[in-house]
N, C-alpha and C positions, 0 to 999 in steps of 0.2 A: 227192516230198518235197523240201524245202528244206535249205540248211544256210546259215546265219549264221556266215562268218568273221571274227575282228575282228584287221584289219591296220593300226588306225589308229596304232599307238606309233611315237614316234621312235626307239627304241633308244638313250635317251645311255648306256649300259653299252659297246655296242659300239663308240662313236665310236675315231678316224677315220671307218671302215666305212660309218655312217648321218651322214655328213654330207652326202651329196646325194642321200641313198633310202631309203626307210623300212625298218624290219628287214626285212619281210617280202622284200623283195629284193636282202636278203645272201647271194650266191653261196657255195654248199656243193655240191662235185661237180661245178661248171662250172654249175649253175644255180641260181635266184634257188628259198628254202625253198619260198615259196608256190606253187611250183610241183609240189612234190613231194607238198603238202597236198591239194592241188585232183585230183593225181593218184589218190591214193589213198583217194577217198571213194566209196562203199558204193554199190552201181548203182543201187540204189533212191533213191537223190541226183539230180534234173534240172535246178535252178536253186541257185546259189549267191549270198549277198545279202553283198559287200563289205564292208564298212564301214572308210571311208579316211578319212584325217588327214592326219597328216607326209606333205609330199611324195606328194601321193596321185596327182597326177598321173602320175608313172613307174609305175606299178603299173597305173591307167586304159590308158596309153599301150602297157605293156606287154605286157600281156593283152587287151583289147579286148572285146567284146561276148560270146565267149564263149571255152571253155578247152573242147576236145574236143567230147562232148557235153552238158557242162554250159551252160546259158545265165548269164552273168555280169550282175548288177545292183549298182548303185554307191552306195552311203547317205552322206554325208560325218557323219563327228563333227568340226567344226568345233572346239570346245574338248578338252583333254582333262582331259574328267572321268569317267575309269574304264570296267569293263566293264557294269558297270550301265547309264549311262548310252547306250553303244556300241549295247546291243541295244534300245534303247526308240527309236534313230532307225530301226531296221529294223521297225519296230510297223507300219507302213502297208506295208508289203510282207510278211507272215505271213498264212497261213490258218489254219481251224482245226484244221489237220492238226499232228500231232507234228511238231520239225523240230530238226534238230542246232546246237547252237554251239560252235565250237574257235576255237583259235587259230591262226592263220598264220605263224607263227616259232616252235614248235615242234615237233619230227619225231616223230610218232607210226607205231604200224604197224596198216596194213588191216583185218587181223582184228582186230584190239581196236575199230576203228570201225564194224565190220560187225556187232560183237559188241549195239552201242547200241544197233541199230535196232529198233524195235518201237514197240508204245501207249503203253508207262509211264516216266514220267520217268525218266531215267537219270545217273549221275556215274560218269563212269571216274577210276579210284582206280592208283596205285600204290605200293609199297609203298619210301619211300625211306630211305638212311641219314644223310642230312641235314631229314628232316622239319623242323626249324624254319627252314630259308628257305623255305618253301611252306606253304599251307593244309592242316590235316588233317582227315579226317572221323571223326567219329565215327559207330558204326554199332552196331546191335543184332545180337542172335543169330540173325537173318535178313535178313541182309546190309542191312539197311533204314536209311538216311540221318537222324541224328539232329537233327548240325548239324555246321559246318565252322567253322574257329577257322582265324583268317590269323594266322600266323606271330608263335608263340610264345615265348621262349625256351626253354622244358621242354614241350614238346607233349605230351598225353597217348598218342599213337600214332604210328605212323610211317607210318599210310596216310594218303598225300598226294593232292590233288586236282590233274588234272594241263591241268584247263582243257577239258576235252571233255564235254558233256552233250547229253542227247537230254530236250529239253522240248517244252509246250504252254502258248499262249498266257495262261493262266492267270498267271503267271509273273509277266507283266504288270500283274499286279490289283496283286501285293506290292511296298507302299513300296521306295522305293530303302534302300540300306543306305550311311548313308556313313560314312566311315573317316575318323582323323584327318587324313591329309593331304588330307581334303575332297573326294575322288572318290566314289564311288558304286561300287562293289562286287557285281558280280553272284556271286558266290560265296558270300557272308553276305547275300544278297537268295536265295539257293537254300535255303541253310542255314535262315531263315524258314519258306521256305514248308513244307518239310520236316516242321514242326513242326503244318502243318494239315491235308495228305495224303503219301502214299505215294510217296516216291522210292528205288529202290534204286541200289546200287553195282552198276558192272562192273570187276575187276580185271583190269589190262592186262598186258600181256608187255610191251612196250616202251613207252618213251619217254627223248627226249633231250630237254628245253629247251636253249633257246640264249640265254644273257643275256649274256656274257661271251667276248670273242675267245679264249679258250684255249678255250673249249666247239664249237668251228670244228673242230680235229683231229678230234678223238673222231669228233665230227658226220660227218665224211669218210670215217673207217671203219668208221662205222656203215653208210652207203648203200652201201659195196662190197659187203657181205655178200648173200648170199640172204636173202630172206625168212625161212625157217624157222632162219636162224640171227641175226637180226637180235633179240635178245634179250638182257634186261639187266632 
């Protein structure tokens, strides 16, 4: 199986920080996030498809060909225009096998990725108290994906989509979704498809995003913890 992670963002949230490297290699714990992502993906993972931007060189440079026994391959998104767009440059490197998409600057936990793997579309969900800076899903009485609404002022829920899915090529058939600041959105490009087959939720135990230098502490004592107390 594959996973598509997409590290192309500059991070100006974080700046200083990302002024000579892209987020994904903002040191947390003595070492760059993406490295803890790549760490923690599901064994049934044997090739991971990049997709670089900002400063994509340092991340090429820094990881190399491959990360353990992942084999590493490098897509560039040249402009940035959204997650949408990020996974349509990874289209020529996809089979027709199921295959995960996350992101690389934020710190998820194992079993919750372990949790995605299988044939049927999947959205990891969790449940936040700031719902309207993030997408929320909506879902039926069988955990089943209705659609997902980016960032609301009054949200109808507080289960938030936290950037992890486990898709199939199909995906690909569905117009892009663009947003008004003119990117392309793979989130309300899920949300869509949603509405013509069967995608369910998986709700997570953890997640931290990192958009924000103050979100660096937290981030730090999250990775001391063990695993089974690494929850939030």
């Amino acid at each position: 199986m594959k996973a598509v992670i997409l590290v192309a963002g500059e991070g100006k949230r974080l700046r200083p920080l990302t002024d000579h490297i892209p987020k994904a290699m903002v040191r947390v714990g003595g070492k760059p996030i993406i490295e803890y992502t790549l760490g923690i993906l599901p064994p049934q993972i044997s090739e991971v498809i990049l997709v670089v931007g900002y400063r994509r060189k340092v991340i090429r440079q820094h990881l190399g060909s491959s990360f353990g026994r992942l084999k590493l391959t490098y897509v560039k998104q040249l402009e940035p225009k959204g997650t949408g767009d990020a996974l349509l440059r990874a289209r020529p490197f996809l089979d027709d096998q199921p295959f995960m998409v996350l992101y690389g600057d934020d710190l998820y936990h194992p079993e919750d990725l372990a949790a995605c793997i299988g044939e049927k579309p999947k959205v990891l969900v969790k449940e936040s108290k700031n719902p309207e800076r993030f997408g929320v899903c909506l879902i039926d009485d069988h955990d089943k994906l209705v659609e997902i609404l980016e960032k609301r002022p009054n949200p109808p829920t507080n289960l938030v989509n936290i950037g992890v899915y486990l898709l199939t090529k199909d995906i690909l058939e569905v117009p892009l979704a663009q947003i008004p600041n003119g990117e392309y959105n793979l989130a309300e490009q899920i949300g869509v498809m949603a509405k013509e087959r069967n995608i369910f939720i998986e709700r997570s135990r953890f997640w931290h995003p990192i958009g924000y230098p103050r979100d660096l502490e937290p981030a730090e004592k999250f990775l001391a913890l063990p695993l089974e107390l690494r929850l939030n």
